[in-house]
N, CA, C and O atoms as a GROMACS GRO file, in nm:
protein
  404
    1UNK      N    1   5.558   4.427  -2.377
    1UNK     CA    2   5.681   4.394  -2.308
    1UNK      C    3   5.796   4.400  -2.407
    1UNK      O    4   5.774   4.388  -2.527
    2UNK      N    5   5.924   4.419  -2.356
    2UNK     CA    6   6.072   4.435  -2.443
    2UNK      C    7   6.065   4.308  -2.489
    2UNK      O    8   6.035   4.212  -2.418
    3UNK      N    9   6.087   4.304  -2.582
    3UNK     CA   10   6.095   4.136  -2.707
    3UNK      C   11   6.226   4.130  -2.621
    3UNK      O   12   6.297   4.229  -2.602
    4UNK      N   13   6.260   3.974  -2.558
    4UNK     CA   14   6.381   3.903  -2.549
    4UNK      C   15   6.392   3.762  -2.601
    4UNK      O   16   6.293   3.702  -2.644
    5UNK      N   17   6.495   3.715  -2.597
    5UNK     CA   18   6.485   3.584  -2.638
    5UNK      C   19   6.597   3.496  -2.543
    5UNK      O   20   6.716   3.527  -2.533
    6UNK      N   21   6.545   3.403  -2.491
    6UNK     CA   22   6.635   3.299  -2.412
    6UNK      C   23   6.625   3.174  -2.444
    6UNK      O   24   6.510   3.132  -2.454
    7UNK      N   25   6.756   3.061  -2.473
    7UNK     CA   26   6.760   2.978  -2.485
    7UNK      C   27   6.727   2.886  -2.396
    7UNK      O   28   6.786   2.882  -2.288
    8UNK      N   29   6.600   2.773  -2.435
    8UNK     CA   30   6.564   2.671  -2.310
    8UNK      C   31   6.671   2.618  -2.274
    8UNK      O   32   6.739   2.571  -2.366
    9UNK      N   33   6.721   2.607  -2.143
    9UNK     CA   34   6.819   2.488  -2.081
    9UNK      C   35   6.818   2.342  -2.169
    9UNK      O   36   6.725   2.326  -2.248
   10UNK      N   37   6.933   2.224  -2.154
   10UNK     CA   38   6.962   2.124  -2.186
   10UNK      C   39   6.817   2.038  -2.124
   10UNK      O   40   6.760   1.941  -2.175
   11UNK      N   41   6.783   2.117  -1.992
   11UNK     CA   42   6.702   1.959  -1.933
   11UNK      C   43   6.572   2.022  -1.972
   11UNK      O   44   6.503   1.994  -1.874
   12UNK      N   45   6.504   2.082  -2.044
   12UNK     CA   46   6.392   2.061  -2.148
   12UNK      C   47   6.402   1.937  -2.242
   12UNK      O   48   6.504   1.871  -2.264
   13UNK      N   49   6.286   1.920  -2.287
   13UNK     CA   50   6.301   1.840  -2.413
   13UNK      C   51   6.367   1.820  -2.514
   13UNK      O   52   6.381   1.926  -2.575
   14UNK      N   53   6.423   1.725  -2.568
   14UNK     CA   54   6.570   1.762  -2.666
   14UNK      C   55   6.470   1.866  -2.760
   14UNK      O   56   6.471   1.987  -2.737
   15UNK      N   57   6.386   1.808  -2.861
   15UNK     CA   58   6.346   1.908  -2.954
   15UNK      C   59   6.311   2.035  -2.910
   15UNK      O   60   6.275   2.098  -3.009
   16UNK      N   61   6.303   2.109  -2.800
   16UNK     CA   62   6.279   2.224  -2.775
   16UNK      C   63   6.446   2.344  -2.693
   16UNK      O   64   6.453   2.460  -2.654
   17UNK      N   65   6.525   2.254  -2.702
   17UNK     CA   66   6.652   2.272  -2.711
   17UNK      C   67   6.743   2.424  -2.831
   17UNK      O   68   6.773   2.408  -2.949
   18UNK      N   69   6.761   2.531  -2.762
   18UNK     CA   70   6.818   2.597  -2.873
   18UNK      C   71   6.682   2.701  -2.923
   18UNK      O   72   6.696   2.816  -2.963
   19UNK      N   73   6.568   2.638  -2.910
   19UNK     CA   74   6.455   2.711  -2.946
   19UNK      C   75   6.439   2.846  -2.890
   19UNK      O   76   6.457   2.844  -2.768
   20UNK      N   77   6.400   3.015  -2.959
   20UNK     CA   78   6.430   3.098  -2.903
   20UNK      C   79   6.234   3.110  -2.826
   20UNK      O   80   6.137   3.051  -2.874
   21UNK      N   81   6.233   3.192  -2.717
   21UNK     CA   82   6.096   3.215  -2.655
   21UNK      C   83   6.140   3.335  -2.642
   21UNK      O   84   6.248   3.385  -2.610
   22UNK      N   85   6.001   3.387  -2.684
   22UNK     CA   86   5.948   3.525  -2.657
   22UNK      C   87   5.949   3.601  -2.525
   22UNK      O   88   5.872   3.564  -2.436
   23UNK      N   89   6.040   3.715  -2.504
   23UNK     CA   90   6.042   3.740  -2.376
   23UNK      C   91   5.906   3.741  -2.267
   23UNK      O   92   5.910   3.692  -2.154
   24UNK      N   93   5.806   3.797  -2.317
   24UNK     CA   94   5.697   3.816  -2.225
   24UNK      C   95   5.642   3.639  -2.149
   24UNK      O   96   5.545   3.615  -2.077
   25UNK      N   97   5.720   3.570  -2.187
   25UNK     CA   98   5.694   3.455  -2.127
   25UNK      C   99   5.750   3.409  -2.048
   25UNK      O  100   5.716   3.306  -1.990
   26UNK      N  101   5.879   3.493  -2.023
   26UNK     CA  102   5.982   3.464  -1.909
   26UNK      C  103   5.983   3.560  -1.780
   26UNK      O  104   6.066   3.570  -1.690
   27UNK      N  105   5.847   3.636  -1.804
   27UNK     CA  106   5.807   3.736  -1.706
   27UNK      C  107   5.683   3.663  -1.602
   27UNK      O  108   5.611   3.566  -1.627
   28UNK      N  109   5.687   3.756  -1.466
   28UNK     CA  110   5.607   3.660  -1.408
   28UNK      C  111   5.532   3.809  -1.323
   28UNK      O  112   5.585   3.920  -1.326
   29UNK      N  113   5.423   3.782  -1.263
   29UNK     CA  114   5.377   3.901  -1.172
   29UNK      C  115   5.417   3.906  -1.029
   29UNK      O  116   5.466   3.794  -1.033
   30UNK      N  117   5.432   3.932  -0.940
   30UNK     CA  118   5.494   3.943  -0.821
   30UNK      C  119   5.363   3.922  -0.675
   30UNK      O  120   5.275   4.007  -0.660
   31UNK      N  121   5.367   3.872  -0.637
   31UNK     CA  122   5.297   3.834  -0.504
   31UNK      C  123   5.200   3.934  -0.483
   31UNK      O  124   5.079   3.912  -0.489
   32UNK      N  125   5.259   4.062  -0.453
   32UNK     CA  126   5.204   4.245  -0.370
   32UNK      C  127   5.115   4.221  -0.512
   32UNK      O  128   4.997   4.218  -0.476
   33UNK      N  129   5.122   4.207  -0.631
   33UNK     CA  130   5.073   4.292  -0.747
   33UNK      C  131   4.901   4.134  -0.766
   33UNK      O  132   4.795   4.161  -0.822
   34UNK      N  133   4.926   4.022  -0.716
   34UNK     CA  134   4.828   3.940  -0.719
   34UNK      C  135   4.791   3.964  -0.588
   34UNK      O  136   4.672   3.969  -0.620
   35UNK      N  137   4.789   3.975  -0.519
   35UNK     CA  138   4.704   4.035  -0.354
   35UNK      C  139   4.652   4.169  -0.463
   35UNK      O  140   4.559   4.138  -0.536
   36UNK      N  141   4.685   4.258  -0.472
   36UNK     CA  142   4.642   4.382  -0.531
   36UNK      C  143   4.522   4.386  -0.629
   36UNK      O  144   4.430   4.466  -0.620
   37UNK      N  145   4.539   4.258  -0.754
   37UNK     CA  146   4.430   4.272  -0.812
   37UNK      C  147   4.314   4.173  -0.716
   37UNK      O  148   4.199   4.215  -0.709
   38UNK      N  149   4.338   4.082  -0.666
   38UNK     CA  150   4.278   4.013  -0.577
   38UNK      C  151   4.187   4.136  -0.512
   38UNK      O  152   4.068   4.145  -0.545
   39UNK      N  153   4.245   4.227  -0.422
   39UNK     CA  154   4.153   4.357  -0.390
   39UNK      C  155   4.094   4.400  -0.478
   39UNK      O  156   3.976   4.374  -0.503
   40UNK      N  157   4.168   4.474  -0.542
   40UNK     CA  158   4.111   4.557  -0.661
   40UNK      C  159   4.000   4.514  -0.743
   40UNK      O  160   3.925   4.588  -0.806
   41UNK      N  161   3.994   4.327  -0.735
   41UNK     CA  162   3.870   4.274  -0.838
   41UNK      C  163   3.790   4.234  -0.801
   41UNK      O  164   3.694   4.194  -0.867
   42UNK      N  165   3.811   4.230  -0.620
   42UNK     CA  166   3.687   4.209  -0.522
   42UNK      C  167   3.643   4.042  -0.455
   42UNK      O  168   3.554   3.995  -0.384
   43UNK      N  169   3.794   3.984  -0.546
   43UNK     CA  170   3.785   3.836  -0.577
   43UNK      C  171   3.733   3.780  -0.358
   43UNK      O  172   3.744   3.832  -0.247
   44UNK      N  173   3.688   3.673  -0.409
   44UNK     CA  174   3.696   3.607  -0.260
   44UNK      C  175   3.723   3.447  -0.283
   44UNK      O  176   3.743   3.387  -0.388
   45UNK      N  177   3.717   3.389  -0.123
   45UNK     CA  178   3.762   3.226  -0.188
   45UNK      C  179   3.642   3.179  -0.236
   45UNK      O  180   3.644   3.058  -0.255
   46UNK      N  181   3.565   3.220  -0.256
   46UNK     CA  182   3.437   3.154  -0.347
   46UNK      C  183   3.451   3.159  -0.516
   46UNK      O  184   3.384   3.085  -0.587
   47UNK      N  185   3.557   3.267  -0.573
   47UNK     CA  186   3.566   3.317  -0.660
   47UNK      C  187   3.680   3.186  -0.758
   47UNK      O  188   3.794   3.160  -0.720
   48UNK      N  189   3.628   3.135  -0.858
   48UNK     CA  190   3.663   3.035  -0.921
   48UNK      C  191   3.801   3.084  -0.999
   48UNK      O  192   3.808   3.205  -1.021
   49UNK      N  193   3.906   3.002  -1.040
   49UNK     CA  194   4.010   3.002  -1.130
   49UNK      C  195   3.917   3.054  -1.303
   49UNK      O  196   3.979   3.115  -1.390
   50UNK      N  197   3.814   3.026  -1.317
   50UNK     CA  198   3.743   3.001  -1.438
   50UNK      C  199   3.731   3.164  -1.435
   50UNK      O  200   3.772   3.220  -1.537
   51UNK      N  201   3.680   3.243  -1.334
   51UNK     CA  202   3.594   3.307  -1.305
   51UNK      C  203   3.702   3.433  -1.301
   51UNK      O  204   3.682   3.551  -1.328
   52UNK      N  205   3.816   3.374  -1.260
   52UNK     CA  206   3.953   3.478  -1.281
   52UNK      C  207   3.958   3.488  -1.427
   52UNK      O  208   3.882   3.574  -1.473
   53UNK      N  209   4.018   3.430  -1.500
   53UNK     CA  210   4.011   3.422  -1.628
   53UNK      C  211   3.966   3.495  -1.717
   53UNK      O  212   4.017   3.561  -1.807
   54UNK      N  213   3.823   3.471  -1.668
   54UNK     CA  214   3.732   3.540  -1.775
   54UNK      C  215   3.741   3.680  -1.734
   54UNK      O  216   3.722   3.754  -1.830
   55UNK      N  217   3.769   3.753  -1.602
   55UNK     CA  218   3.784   3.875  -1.558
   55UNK      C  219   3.934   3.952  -1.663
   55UNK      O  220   3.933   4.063  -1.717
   56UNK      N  221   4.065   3.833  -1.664
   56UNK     CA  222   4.152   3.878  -1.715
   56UNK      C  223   4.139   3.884  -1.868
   56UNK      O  224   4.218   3.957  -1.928
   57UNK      N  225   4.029   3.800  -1.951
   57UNK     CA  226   4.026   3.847  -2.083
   57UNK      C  227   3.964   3.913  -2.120
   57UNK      O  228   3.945   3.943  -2.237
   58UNK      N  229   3.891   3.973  -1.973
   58UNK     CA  230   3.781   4.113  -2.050
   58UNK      C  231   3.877   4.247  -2.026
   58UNK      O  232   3.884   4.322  -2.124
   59UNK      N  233   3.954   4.287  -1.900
   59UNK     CA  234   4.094   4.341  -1.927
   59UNK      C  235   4.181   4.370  -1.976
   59UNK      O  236   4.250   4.472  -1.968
   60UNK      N  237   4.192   4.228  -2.071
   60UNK     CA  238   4.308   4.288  -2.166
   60UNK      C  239   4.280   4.224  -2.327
   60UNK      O  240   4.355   4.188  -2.418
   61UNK      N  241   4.124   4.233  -2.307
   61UNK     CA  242   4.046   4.229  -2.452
   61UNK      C  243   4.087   4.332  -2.546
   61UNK      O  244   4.123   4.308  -2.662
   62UNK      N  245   4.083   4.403  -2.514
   62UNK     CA  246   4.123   4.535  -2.585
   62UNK      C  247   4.241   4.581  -2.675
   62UNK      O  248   4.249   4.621  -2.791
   63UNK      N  249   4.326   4.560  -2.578
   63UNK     CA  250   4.494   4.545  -2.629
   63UNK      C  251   4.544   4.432  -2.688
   63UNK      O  252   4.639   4.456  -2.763
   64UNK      N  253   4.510   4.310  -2.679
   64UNK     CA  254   4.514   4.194  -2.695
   64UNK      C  255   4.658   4.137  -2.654
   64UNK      O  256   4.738   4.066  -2.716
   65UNK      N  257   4.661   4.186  -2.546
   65UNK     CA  258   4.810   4.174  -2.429
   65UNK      C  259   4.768   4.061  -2.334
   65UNK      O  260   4.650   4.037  -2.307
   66UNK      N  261   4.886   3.984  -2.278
   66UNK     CA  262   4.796   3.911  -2.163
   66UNK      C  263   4.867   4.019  -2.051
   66UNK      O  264   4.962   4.097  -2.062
   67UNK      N  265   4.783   3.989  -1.946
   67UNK     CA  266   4.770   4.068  -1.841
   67UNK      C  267   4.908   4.113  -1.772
   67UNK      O  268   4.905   4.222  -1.716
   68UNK      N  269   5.038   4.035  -1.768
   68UNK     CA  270   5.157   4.033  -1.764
   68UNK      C  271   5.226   4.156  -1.870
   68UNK      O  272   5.316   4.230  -1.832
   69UNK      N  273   5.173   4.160  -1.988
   69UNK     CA  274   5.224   4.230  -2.076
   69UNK      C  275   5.213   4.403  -2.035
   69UNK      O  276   5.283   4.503  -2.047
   70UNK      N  277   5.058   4.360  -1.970
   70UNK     CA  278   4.995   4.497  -1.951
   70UNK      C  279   5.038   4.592  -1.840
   70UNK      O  280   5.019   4.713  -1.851
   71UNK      N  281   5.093   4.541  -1.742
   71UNK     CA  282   5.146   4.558  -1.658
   71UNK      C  283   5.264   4.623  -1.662
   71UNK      O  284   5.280   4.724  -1.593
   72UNK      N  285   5.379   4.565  -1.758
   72UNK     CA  286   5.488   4.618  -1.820
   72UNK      C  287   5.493   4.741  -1.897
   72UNK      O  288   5.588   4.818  -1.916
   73UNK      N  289   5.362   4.746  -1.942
   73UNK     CA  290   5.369   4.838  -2.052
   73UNK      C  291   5.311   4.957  -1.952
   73UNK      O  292   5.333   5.069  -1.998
   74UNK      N  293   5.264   4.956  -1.863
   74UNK     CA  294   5.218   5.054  -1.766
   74UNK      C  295   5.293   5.068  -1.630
   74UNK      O  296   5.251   5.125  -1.529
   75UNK      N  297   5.391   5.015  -1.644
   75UNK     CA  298   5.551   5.024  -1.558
   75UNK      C  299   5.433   5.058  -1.407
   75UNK      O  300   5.438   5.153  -1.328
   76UNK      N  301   5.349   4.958  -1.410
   76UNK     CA  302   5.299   4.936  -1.301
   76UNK      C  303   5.415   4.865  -1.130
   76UNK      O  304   5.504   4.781  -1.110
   77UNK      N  305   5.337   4.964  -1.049
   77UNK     CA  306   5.449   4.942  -0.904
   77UNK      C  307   5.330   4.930  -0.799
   77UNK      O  308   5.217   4.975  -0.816
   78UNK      N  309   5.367   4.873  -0.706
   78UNK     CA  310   5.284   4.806  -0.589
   78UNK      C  311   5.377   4.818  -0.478
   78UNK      O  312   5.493   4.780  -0.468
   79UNK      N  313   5.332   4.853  -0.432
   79UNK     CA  314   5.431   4.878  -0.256
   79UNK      C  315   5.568   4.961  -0.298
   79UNK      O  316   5.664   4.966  -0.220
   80UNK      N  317   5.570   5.025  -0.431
   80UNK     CA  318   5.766   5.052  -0.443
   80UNK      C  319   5.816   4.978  -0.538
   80UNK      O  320   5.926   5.008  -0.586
   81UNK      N  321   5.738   4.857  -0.589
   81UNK     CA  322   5.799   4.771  -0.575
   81UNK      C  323   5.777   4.720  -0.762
   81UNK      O  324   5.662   4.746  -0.796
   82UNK      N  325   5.850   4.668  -0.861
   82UNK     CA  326   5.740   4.666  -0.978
   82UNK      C  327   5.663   4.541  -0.993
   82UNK      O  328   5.691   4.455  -0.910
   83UNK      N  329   5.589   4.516  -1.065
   83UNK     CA  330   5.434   4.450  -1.032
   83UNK      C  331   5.505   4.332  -1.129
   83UNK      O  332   5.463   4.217  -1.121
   84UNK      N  333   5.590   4.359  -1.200
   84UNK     CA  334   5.629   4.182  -1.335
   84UNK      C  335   5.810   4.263  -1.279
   84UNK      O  336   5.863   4.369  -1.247
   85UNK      N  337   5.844   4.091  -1.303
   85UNK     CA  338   6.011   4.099  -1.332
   85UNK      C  339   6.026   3.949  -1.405
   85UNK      O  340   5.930   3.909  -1.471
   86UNK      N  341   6.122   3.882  -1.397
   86UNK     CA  342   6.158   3.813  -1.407
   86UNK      C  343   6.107   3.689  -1.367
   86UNK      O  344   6.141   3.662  -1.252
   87UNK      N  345   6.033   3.598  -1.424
   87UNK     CA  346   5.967   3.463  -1.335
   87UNK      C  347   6.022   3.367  -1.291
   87UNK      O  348   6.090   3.295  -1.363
   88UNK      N  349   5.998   3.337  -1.119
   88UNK     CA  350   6.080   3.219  -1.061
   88UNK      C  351   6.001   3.092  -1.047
   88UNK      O  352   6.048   2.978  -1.040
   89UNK      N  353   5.892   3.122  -1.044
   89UNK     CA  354   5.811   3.022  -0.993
   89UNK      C  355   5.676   2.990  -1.129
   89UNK      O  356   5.666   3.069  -1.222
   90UNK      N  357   5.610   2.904  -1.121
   90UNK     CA  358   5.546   2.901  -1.207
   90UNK      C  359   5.376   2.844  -1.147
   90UNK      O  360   5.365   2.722  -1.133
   91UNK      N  361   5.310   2.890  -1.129
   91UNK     CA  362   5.169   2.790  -1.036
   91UNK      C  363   5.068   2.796  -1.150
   91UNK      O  364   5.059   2.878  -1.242
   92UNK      N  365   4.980   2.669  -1.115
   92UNK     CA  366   4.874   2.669  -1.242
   92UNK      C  367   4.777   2.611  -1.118
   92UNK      O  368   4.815   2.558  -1.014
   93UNK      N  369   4.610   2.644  -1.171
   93UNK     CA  370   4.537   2.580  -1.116
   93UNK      C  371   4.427   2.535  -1.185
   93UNK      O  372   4.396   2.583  -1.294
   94UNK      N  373   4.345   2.418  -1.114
   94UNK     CA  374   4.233   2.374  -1.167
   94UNK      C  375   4.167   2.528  -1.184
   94UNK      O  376   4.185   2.629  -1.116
   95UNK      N  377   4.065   2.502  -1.328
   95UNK     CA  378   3.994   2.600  -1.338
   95UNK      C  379   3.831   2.589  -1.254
   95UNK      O  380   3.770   2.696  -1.264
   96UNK      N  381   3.771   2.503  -1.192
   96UNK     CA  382   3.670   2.499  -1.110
   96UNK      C  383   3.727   2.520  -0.959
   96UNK      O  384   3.652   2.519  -0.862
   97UNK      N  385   3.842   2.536  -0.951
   97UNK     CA  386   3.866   2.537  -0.794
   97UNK      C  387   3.860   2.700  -0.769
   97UNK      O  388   3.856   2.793  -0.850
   98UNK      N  389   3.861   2.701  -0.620
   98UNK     CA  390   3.901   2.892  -0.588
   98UNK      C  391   4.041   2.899  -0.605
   98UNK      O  392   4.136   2.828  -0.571
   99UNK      N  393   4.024   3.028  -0.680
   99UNK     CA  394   4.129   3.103  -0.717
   99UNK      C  395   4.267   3.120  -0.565
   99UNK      O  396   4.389   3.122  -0.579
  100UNK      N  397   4.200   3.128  -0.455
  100UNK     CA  398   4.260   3.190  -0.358
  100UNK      C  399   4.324   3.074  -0.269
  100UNK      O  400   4.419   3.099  -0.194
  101UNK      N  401   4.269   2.950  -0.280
  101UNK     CA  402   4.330   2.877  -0.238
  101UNK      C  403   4.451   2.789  -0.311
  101UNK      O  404   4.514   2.706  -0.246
   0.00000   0.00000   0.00000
């Protein structure tokens, strides 16, 4: 991904204030492009957060990119549409739960 750097907002933590972050962290994947690998990896709701994971570090074992990176660098598009931009949202999940829910 293009190296950027953005300053955290005031309402972060004071000490993390001013601190520069690495662009590829301010990137996010897009809805169409997680339905897509969701197909593409055969996932179902049985299919664990853990179980994602380990699919995405055998993927981008290689390059030693996280999967976001990889995407960029392969100006990957889904519907028209490109697969990473800019991140609005942020979701995390238990790693024993399904991925899909």
């Amino acid at each position: 991904a293009p190296r950027a750097s953005k300053v955290l907002q005031d309402s972060y933590h004071d000490a993390e204030v001013g601190k520069d972050v690495d662009g590829h962290l301010l990137l996010g994947i897009s809805i169409a492009a997680m339905r897509d690998f969701v197909t593409r990896e055969g996932l179902d709701a049985g299919t664990s957060t853990l179980q994602v994971a380990d699919r995405v570090r055998t993927i981008t074992e290689a390059s030693g990119k996280s999967y976001c990176e990889s995407l960029v660098a392969s100006r990957e598009r889904v519907k028209g549409k490109r697969a990473v931009a800019g991140a609005t949202f942020f979701c995390s999940h238990a790693q024993t739960c399904s991925f899909l829910e």
